[in-house]
C-alpha positions as protocol buffer text, in pm:
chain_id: "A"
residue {
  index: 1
  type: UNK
  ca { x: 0 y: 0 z: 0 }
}
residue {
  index: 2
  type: UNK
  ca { x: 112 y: 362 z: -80 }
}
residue {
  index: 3
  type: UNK
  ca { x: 208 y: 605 z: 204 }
}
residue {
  index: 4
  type: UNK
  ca { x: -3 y: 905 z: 183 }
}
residue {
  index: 5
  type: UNK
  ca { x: 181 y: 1234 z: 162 }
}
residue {
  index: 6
  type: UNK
  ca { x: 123 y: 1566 z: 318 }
}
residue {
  index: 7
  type: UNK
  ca { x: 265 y: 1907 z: 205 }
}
residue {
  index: 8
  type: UNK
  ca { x: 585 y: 1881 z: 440 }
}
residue {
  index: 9
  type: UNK
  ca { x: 693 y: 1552 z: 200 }
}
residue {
  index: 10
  type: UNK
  ca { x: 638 y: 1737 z: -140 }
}
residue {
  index: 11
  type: UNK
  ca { x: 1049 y: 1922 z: -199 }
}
residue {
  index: 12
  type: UNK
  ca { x: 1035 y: 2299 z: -282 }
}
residue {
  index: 13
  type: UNK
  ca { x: 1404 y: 2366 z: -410 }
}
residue {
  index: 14
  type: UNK
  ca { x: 1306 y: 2262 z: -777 }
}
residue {
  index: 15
  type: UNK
  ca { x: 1484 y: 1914 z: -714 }
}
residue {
  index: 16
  type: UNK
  ca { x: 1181 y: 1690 z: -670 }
}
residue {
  index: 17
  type: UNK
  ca { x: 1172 y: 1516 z: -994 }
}
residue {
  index: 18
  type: UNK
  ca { x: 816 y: 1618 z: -1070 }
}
residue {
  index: 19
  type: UNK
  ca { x: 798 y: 1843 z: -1351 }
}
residue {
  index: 20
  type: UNK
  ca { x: 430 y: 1941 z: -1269 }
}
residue {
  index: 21
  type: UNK
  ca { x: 517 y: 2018 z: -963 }
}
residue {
  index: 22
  type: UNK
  ca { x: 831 y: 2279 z: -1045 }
}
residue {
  index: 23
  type: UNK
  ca { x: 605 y: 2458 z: -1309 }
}
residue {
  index: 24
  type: UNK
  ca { x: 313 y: 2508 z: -1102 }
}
residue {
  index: 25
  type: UNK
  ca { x: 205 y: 2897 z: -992 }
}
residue {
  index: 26
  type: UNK
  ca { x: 121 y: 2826 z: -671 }
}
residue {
  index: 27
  type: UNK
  ca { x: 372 y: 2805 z: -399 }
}
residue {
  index: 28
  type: UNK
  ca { x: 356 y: 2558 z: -130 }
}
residue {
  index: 29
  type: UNK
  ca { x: 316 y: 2895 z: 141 }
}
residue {
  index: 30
  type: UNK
  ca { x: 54 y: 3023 z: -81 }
}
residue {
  index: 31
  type: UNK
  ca { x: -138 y: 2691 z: -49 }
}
residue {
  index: 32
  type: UNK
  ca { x: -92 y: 2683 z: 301 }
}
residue {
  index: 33
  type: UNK
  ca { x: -223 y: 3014 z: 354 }
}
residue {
  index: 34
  type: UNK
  ca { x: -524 y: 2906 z: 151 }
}
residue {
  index: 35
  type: UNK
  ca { x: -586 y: 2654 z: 363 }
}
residue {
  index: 36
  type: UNK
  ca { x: -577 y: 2882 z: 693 }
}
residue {
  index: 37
  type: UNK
  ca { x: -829 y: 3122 z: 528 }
}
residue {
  index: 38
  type: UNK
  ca { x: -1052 y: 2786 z: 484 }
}
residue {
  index: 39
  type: UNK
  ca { x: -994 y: 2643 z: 846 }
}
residue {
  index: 40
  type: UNK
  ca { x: -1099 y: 3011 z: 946 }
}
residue {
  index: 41
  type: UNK
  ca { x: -1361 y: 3062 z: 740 }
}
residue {
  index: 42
  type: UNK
  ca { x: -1501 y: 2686 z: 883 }
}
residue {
  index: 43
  type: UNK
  ca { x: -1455 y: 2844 z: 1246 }
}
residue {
  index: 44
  type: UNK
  ca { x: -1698 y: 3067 z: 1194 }
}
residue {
  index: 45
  type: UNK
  ca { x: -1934 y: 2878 z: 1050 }
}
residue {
  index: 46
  type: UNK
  ca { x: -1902 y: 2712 z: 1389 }
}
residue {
  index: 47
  type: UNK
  ca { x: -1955 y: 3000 z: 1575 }
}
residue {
  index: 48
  type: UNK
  ca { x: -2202 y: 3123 z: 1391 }
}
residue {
  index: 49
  type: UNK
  ca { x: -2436 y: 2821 z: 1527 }
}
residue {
  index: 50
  type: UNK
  ca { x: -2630 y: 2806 z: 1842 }
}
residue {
  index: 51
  type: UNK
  ca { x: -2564 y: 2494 z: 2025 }
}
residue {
  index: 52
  type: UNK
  ca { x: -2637 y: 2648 z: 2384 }
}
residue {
  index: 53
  type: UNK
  ca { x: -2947 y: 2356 z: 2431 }
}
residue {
  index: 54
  type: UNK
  ca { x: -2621 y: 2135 z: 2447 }
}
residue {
  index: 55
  type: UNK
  ca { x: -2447 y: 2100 z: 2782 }
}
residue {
  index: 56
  type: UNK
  ca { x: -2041 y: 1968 z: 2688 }
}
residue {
  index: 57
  type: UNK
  ca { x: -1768 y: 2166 z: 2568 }
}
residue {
  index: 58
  type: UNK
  ca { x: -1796 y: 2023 z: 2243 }
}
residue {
  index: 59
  type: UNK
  ca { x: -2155 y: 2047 z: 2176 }
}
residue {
  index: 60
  type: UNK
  ca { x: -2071 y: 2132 z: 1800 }
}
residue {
  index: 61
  type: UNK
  ca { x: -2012 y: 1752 z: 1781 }
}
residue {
  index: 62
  type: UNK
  ca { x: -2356 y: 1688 z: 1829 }
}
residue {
  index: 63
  type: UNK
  ca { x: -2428 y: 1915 z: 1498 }
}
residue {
  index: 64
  type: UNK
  ca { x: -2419 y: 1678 z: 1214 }
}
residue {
  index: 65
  type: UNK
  ca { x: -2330 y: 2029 z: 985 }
}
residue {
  index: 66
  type: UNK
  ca { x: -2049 y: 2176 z: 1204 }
}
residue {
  index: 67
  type: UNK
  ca { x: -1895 y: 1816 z: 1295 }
}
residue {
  index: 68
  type: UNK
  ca { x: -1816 y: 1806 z: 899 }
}
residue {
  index: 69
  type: UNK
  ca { x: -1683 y: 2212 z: 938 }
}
residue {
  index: 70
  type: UNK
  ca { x: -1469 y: 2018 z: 1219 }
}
residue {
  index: 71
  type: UNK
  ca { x: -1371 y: 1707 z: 1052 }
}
residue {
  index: 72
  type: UNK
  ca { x: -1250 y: 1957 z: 702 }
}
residue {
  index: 73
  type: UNK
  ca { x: -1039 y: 2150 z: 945 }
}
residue {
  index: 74
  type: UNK
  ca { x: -873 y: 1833 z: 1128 }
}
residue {
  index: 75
  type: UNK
  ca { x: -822 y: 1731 z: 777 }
}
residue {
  index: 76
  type: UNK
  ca { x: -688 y: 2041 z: 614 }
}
residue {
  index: 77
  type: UNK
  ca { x: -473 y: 2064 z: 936 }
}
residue {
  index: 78
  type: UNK
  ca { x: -295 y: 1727 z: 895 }
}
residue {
  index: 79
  type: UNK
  ca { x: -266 y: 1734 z: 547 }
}
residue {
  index: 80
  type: UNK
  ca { x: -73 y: 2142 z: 569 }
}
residue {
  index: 81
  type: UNK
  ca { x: 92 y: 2078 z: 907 }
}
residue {
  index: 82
  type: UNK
  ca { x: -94 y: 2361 z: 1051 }
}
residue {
  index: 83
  type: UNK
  ca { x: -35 y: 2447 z: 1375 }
}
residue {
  index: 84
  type: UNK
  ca { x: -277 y: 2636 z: 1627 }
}
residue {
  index: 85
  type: UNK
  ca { x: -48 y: 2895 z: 1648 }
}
residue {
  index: 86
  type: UNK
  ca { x: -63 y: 2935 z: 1331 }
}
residue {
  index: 87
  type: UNK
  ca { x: -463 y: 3032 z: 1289 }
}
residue {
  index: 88
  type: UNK
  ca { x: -413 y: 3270 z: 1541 }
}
């Protein structure tokens, strides 16, 4: 079975054999900052619900719609190696 990569594997000093992937016009920083502006943009989302008939801390779980906004941003975090101080 094939390992699955994540953006740290993928080379940036034009030596990783891929021709697609030294011609592209994206950088790997600008894709990661893409991704932040997503994670955030899912936070809010979040927020922007009313879950106060729950009583836990994570009573968003509970919300079939903002448990997928949370499982895209655990995604989109392991696949960019974001940190939390990073979205802040």
């Amino acid at each position: 079975m094939t390992e699955l990569k994540t953006l740290k594997d993928f080379r940036t000093d034009g030596n990783s054999g891929n021709p697609y992937a030294e011609s592209r016009d994206l950088t790997l920083d600008e894709l990661k900052q893409e991704a932040i502006k997503h994670i955030k943009e899912n936070i809010l989302k979040i927020e922007a619900h009313s879950h106060q008939k729950f009583v836990s801390e994570n009573s968003y779980l509970a919300c079939t719609q903002c448990r997928n906004y949370f499982i895209q941003i655990q995604w989109i975090k392991y696949f960019f190696n974001i940190t939390d101080e990073e979205l802040v």
